[in-house]
KEDOKE-117006 format. One record per residue: residue in three letters; y, z, x of N, C-alpha, C in turn. Coordinates in steps of 0.2 Angstrom, whole numbers, padded with zeros to 4 digits, always signed. Each point is the difference from the previous one (the first is absolute). Example, Ala and Ser with C-alpha at 12.3 -4.5 7.8 and 13.67 -1.06 7.14 Angstrom:
// KEDOKE-117006
Ala-0028+0039+0066+0006+0000-0004+0006+0000+0004 Ser+0005-0004-0002+0006+0001+0004+0005+0003-0004 
END
This chain:
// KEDOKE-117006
Unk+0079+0586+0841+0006+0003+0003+0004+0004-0006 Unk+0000+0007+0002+0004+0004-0007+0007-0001+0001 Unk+0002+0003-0003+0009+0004+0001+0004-0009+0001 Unk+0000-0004-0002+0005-0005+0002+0004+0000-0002 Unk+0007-0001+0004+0005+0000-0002+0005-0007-0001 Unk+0005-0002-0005+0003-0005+0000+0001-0001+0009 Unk+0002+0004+0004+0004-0004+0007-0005-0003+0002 Unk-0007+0005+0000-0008-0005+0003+0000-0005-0003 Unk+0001-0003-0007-0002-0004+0000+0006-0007+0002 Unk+0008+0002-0003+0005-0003+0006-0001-0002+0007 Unk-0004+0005+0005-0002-0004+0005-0004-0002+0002 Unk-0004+0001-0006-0007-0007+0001+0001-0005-0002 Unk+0006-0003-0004+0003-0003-0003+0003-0007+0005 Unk+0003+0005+0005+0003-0001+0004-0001-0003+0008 Unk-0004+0004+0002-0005+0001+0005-0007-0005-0001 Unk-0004-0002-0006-0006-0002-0001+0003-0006-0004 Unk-0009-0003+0000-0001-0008-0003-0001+0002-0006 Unk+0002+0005-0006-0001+0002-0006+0003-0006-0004 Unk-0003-0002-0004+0004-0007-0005+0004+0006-0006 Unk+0006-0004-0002+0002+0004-0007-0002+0003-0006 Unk-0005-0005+0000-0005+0004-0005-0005+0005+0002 Unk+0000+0000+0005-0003+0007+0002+0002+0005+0003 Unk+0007-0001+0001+0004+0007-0001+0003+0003-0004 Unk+0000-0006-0008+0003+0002-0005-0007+0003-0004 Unk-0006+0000+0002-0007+0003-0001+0000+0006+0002 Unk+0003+0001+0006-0002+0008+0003+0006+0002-0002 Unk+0006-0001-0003+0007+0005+0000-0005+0001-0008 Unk-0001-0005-0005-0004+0004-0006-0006+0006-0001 Unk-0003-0003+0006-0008+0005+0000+0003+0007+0003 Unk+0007+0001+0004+0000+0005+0004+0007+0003-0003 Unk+0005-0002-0002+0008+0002+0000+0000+0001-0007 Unk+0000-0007-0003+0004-0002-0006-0005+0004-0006 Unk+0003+0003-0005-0004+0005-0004+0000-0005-0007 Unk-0008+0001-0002-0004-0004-0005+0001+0001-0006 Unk-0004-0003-0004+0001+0004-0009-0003+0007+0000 Unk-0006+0002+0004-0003+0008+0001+0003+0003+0001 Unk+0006-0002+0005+0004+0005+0002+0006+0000-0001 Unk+0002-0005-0006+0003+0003-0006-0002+0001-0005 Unk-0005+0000-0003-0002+0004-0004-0001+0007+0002 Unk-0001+0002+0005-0002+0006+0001+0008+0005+0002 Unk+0005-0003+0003+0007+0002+0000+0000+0003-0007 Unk+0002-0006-0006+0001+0002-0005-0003+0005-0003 Unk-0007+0000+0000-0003+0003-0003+0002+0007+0001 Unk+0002+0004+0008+0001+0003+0001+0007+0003+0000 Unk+0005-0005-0001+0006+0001+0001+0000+0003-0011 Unk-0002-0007-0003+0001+0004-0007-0002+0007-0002 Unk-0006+0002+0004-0005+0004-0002+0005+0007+0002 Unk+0006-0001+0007+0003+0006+0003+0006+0000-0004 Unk+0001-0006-0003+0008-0001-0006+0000+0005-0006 Unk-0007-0003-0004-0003+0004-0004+0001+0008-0002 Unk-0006+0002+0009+0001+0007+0000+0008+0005+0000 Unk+0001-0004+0004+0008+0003+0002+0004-0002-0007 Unk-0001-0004-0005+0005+0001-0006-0004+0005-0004 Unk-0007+0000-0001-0002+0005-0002+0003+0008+0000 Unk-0001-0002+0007+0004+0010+0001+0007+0000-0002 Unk+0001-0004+0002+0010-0002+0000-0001+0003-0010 Unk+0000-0004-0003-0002+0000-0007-0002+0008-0003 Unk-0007+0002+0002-0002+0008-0003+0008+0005+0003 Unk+0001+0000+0009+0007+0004-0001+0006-0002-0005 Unk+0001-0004-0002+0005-0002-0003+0000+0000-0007 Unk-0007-0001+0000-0003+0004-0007+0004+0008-0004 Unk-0005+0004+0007+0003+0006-0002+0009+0003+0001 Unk+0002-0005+0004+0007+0004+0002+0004-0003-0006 Unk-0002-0005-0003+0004-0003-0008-0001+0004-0005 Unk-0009+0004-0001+0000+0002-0006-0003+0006+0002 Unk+0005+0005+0005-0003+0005+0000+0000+0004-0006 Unk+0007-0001-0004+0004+0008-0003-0008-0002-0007 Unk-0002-0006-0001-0004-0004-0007-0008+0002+0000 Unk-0003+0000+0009-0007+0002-0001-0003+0009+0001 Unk-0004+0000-0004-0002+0007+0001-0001+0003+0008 Unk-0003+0003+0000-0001+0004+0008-0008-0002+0001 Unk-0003+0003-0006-0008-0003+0002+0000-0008+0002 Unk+0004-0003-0005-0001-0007+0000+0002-0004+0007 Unk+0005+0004+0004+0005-0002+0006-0007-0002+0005 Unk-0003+0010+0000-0006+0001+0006-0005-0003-0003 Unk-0003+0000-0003-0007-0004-0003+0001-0006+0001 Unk+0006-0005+0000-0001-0007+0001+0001-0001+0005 Unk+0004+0004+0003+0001+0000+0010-0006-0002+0002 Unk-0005+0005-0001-0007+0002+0001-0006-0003-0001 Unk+0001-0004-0006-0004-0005-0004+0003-0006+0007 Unk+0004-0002+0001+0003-0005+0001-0001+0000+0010 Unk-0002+0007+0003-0002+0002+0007-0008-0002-0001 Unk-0004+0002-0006-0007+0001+0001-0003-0009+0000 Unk+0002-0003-0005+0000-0008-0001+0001-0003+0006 Unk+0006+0003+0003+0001-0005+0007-0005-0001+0004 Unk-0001+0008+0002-0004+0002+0007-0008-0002-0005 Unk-0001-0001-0006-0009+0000-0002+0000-0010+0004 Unk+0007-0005-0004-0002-0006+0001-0003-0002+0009 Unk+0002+0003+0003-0001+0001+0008-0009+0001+0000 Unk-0001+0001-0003-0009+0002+0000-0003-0007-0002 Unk+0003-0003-0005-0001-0007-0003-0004-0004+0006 Unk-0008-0003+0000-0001-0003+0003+0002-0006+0002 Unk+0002-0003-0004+0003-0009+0001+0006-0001+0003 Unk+0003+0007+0000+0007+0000+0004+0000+0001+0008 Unk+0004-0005+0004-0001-0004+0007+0003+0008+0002 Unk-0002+0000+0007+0004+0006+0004+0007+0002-0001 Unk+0002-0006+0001+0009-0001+0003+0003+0003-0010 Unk-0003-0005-0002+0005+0003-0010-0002+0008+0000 Unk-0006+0004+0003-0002+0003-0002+0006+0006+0004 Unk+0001-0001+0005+0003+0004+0002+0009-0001+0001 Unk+0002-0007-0004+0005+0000-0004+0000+0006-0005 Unk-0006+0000-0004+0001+0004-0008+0000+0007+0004 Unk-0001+0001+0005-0001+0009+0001+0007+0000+0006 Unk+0003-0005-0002+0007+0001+0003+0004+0003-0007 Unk+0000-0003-0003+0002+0002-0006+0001+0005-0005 Unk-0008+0002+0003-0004+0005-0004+0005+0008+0006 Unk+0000-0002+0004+0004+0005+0003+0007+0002-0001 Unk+0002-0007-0001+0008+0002-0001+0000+0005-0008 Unk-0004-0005-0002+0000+0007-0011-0003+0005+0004 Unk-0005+0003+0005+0002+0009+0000+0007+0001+0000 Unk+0002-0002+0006+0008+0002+0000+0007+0000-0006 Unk-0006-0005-0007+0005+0000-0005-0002+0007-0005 Unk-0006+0000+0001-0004+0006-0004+0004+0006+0003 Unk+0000+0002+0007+0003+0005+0004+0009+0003-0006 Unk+0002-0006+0002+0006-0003-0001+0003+0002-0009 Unk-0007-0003-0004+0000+0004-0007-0001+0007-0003 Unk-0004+0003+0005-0001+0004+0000+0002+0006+0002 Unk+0004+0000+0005+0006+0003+0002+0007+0000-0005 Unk+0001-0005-0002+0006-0001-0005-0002+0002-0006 Unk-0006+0001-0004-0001+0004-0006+0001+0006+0002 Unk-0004+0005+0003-0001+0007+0003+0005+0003+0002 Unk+0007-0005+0004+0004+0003+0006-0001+0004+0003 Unk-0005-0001+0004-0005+0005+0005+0005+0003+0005 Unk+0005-0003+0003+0005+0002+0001-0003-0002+0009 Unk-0003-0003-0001-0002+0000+0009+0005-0005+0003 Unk+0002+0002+0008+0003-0006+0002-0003-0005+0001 Unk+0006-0007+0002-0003-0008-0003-0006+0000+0005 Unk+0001+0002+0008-0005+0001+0005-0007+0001-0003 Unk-0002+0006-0003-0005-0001-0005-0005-0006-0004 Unk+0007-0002-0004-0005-0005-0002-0001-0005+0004 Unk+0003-0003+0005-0003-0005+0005-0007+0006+0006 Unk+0003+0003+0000-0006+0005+0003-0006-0002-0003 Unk-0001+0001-0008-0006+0002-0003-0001-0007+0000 Unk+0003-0005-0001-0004-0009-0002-0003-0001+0006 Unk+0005+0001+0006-0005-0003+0006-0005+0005+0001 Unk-0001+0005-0001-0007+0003+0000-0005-0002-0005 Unk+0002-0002-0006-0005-0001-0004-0002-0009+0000 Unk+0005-0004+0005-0003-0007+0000-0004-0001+0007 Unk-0001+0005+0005-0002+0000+0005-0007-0002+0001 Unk-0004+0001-0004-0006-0003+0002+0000-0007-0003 Unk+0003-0002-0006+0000-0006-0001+0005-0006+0007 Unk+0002+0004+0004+0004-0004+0006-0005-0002+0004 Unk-0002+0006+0001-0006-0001+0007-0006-0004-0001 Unk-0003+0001-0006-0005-0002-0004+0000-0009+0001 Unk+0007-0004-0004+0002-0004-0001+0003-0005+0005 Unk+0002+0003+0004+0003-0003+0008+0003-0006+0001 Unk+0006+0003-0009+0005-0006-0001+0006+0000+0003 Unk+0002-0005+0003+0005+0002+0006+0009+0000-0006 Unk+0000-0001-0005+0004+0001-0006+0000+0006-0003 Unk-0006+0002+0000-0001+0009-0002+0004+0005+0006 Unk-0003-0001+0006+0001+0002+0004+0007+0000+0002 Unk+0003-0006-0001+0007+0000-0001+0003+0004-0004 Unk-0001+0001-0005+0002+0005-0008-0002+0009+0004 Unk-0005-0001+0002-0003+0007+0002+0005+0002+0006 Unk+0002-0003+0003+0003+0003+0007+0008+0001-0003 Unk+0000-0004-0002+0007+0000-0007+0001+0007-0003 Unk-0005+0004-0001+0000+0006-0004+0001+0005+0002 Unk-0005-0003+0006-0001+0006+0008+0010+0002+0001 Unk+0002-0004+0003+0006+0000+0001+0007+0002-0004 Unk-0002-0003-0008+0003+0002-0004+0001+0008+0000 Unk-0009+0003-0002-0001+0007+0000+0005+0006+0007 Unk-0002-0003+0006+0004+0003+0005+0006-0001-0001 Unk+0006-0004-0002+0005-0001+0002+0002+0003-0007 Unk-0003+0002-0006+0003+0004-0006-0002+0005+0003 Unk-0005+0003+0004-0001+0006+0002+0005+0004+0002 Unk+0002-0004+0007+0004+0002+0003+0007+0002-0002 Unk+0004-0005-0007+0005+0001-0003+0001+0007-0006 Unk-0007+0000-0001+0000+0007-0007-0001+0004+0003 Unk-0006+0003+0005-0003+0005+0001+0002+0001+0010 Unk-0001-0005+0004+0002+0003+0006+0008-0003+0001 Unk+0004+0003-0003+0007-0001-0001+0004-0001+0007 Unk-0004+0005+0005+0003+0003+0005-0001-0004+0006 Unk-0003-0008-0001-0003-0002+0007+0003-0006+0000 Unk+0002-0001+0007+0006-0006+0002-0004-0007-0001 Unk+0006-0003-0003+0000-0010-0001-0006-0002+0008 Unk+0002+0005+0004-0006-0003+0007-0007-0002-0001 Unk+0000+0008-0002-0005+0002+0000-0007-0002-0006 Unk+0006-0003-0005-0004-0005-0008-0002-0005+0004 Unk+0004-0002+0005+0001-0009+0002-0007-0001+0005 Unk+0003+0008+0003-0009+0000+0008-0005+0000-0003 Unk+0000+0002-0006-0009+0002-0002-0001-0008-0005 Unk+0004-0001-0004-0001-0007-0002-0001-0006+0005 Unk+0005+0001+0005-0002-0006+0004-0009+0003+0006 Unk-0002+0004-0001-0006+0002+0004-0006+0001-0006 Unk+0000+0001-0006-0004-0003-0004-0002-0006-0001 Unk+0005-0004+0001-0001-0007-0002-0001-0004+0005 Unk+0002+0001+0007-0003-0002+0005-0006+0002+0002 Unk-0003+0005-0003-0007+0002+0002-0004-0005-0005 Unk+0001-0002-0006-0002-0003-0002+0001-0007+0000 Unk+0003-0002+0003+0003-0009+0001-0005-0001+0007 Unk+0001+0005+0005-0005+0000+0006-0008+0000-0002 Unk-0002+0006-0005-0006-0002-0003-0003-0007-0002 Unk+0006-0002-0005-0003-0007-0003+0001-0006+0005 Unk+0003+0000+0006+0000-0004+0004-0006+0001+0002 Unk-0003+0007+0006-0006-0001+0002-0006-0002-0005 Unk+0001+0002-0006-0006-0003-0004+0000-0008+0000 Unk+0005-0001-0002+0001-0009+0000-0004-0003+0006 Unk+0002+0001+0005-0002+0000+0008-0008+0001+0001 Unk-0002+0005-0001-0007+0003+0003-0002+0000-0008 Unk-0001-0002-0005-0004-0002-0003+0000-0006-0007 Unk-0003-0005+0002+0002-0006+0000-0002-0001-0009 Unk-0006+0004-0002+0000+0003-0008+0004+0004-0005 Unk+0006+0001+0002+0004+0001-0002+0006-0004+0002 Unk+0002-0002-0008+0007-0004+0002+0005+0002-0003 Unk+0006+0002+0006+0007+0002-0004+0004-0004-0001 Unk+0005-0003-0006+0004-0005+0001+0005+0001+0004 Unk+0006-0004+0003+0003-0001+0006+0005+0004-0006 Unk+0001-0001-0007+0007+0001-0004+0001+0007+0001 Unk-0008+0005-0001+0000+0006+0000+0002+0004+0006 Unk-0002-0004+0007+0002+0004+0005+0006-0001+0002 Unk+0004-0006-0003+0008-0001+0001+0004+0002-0005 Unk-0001+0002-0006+0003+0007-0003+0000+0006+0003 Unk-0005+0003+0003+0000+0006+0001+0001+0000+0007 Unk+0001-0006+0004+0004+0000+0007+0009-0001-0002 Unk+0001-0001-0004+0009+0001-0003-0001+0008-0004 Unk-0003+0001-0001-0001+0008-0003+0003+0003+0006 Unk-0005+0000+0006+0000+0003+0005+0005-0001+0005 Unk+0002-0005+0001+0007-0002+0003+0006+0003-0005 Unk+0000-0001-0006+0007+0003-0004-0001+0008+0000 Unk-0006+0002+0002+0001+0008-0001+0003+0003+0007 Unk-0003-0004+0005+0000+0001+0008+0009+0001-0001 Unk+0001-0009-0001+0010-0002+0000+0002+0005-0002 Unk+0001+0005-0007+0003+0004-0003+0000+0008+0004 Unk-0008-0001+0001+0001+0008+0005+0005+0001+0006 Unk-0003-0005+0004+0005-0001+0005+0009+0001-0003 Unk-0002-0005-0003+0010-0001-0001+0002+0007-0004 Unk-0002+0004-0003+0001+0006-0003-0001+0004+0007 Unk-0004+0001+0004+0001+0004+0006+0005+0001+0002 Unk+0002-0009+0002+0005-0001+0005+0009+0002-0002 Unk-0002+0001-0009+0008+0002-0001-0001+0008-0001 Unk-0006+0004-0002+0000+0006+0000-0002+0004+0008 Unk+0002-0002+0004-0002+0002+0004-0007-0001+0006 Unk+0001+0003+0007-0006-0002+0004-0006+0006-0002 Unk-0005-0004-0002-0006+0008+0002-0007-0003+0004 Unk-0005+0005-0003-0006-0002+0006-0003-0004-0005 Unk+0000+0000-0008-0002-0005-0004+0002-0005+0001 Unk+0007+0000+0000+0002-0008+0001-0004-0003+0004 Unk+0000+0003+0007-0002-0003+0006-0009-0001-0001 Unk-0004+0002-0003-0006+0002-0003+0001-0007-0004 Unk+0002-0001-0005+0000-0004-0006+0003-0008+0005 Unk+0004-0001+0006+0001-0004+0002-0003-0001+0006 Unk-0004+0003+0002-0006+0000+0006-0006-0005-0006 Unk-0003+0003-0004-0002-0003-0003-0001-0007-0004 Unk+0009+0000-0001+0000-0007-0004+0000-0004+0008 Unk+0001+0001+0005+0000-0005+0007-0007-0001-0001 Unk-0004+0005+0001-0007-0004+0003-0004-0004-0007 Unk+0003+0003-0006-0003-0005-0006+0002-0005-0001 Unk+0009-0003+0002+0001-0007+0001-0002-0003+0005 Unk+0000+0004+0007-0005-0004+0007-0005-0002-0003 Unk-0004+0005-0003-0008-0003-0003+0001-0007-0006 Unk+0005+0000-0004+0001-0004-0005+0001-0006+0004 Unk+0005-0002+0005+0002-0005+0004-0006-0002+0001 Unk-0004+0004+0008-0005-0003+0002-0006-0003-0005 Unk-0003+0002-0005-0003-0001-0006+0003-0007-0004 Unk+0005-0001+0001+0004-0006-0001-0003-0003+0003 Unk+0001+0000+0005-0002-0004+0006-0005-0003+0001 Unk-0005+0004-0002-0006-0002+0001-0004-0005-0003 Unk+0001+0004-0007-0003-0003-0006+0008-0008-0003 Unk+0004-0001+0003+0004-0005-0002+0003+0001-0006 Unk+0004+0005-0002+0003+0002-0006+0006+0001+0003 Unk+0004-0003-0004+0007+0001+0000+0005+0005-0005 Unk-0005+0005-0005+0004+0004-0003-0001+0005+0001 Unk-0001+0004+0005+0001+0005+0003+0006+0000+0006 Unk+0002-0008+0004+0004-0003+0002+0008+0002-0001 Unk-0002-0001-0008+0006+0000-0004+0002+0006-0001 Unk-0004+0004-0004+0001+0006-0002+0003+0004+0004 Unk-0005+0003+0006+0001+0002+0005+0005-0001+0005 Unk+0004-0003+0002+0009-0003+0002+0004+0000-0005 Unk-0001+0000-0008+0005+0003-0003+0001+0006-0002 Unk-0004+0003+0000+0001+0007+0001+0003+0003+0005 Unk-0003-0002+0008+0006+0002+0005+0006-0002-0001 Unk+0001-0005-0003+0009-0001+0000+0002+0003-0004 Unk-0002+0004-0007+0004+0004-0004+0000+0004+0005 Unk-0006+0007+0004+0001+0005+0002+0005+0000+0004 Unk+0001-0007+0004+0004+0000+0005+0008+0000-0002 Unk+0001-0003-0005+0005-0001-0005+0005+0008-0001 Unk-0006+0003-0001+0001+0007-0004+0002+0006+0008 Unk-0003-0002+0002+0001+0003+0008+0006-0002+0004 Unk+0004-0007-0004+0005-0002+0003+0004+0004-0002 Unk+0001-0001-0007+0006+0005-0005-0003+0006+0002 Unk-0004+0003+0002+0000+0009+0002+0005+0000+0007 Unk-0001-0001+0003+0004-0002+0006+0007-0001+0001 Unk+0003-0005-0003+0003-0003-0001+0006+0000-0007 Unk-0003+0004-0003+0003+0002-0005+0000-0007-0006 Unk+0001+0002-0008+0003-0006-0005+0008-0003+0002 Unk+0001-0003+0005+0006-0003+0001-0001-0007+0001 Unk+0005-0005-0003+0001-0007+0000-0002-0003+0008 Unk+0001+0003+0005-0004-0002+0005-0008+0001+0001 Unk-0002+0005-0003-0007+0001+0000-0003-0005-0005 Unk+0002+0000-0007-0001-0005-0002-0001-0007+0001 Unk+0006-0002+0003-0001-0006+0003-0007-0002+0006 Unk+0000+0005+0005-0006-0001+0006-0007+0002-0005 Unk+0002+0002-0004-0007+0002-0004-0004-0007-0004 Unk+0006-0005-0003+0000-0004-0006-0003-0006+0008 Unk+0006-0003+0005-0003-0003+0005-0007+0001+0001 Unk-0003+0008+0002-0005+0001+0003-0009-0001-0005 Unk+0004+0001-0006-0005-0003-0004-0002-0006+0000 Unk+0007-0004-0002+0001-0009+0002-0004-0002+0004 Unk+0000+0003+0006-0005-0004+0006-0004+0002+0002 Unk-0004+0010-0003-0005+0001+0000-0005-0006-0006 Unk+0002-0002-0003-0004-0003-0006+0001-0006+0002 Unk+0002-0003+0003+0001-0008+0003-0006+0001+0005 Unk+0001+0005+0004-0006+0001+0007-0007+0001-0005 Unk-0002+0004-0006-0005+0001-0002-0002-0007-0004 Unk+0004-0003-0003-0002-0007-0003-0002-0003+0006 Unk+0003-0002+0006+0001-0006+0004-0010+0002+0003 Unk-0003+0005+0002-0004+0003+0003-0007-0001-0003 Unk+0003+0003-0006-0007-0003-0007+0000-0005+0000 Unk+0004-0007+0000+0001-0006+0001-0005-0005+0006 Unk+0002+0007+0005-0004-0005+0004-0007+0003+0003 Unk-0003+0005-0004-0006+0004+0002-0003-0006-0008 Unk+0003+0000-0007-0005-0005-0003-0002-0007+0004 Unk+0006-0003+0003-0002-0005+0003-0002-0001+0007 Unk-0002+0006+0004-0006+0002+0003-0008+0002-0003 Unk+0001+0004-0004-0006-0001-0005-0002-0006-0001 Unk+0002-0003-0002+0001-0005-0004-0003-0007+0004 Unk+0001-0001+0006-0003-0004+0006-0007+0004+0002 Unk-0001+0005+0002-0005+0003+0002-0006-0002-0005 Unk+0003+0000-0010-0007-0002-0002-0001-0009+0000 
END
């Protein structure tokens, strides 16, 4: 039997002629995590300690001693220090997972080299640019690599890039309009990585990645909407909240299915800010709005706990 869970074995526990010692046998063989699986934690958790003080360290390197190193010396060791990262990844003896830690890393130093390089020259490009040029020049190592911590970094850039874009260079286009296409790029890709997770079972996305970029997508939706609703009605509003309807109906349902409760959460509390912001447009910033507003929170979020509460513990029978 795969996949077993502590409640399985609680209600064989429970249910069955199991003796103690053999339930304290199957909670070790199936639940409880060994010396491998601590050593393997650690190894991996030091190994991302590591890298990440590494970087941390070269940036702080140069931003201490800029005025002290020469110009060659700056980009040459940038360089020296990209080429070393991304050659150790070829390393045979090095297991998957460290390998494509170091080419996390190895990503991040483009963006420090980007970042050097700019500030010797003063190319004079806007900041857009340089997240422009890393996410394009880390792209193949994202796809290649299929590490869902890169990937995280990488869509980080994506978004980065558009929202400096928008602020330098497309001056002229409404807080909506940032909000619609960010909330519709990131739902087109949170929608992707579900169905993959789903229909293909050699591929695994972790649940932390999809419930980040499910609060990405919920905080871009909240904020579109609530900027609509104080700047006025248009056909994007109404577009931009047609849309967030059927991708939280799909969120909910998708809860439902699969037994996940953060989508639950998320998804009702974002309706209560927009509904919040919809009171005050109506109603005006007055001490009586405030009040039905401060109430209506109160016992929307009592109604949202009370409901999670009792759908885990319908789950929770069912297994």
């Amino acid at each position: 039997m795969k996949n077993i869970q502590r409640e399985d074995i609680q209600i064989l526990s429970r249910y069955s002629n199991l003796t103690e010692k053999e339930v304290s046998a199957a909670l070790k063989q199936n639940i409880y995590n060994g010396q491998d699986s601590w050593k393997k934690f650690l190894q991996l958790f030091l190994m991302t300690l590591g890298i990440g003080f590494t970087v941390s360290g070269i940036i702080f390197f140069f931003a201490y001693n800029w005025a002290d190193v020469p110009k060659f010396v700056k980009i040459g060791l940038t360089e020296v220090l990209v080429v070393i990262t991304t050659g150790l990844t070829f390393l045979p003896k090095i297991s998957p997972i460290i390998r494509k830690i170091i080419l996390t890393g190895a990503a991040v130093l483009v963006g420090v080299l980007f970042a050097v390089f700019g500030q010797i020259y003063q190319t004079g490009a806007n900041a857009y640019d340089f997240f422009l040029a890393w996410s394009v020049f880390v792209t193949l190592w994202v796809v290649i690599s299929n590490f869902a911590p890169l990937w995280l970094i990488y869509l980080f850039l994506i978004n980065t890039t558009f929202v400096l874009y928008t602020r330098q260079v497309a001056k002229d286009w409404e807080m909506l309009s940032v909000f619609s296409l960010l909330f519709i790029f990131n739902a087109l890709v949170l929608v992707t990585a579900v169905l993959i997770s789903r229909d293909k079972k050699d591929i695994s996305i972790p649940n932390w990645f999809m419930n980040t970029l499910s609060l990405a997508v919920a905080a871009f939706a909240t904020c579109g909407i609530i900027n609509g609703i104080f700047t006025g009605l248009s056909a994007e509003l109404f577009i931009l909240s047609a849309l967030t309807i059927i991708l939280y109906t799909s969120g909910i349902l998708h809860s439902l299915k699969v037994k996940n409760s953060f989508y639950m959460a998320v998804i009702p509390f974002s309706m209560v800010v927009i509904i919040s912001a919809l009171i005050f447009r109506i109603a005006g910033e007055n001490v009586g709005s405030f009040l039905f507003v401060a109430l209506f929170i109160l016992g929307s979020i009592t109604l949202v706990i009370k409901n999670l509460t009792d759908f885990q513990k319908k789950w929770k029978n069912e297994n």
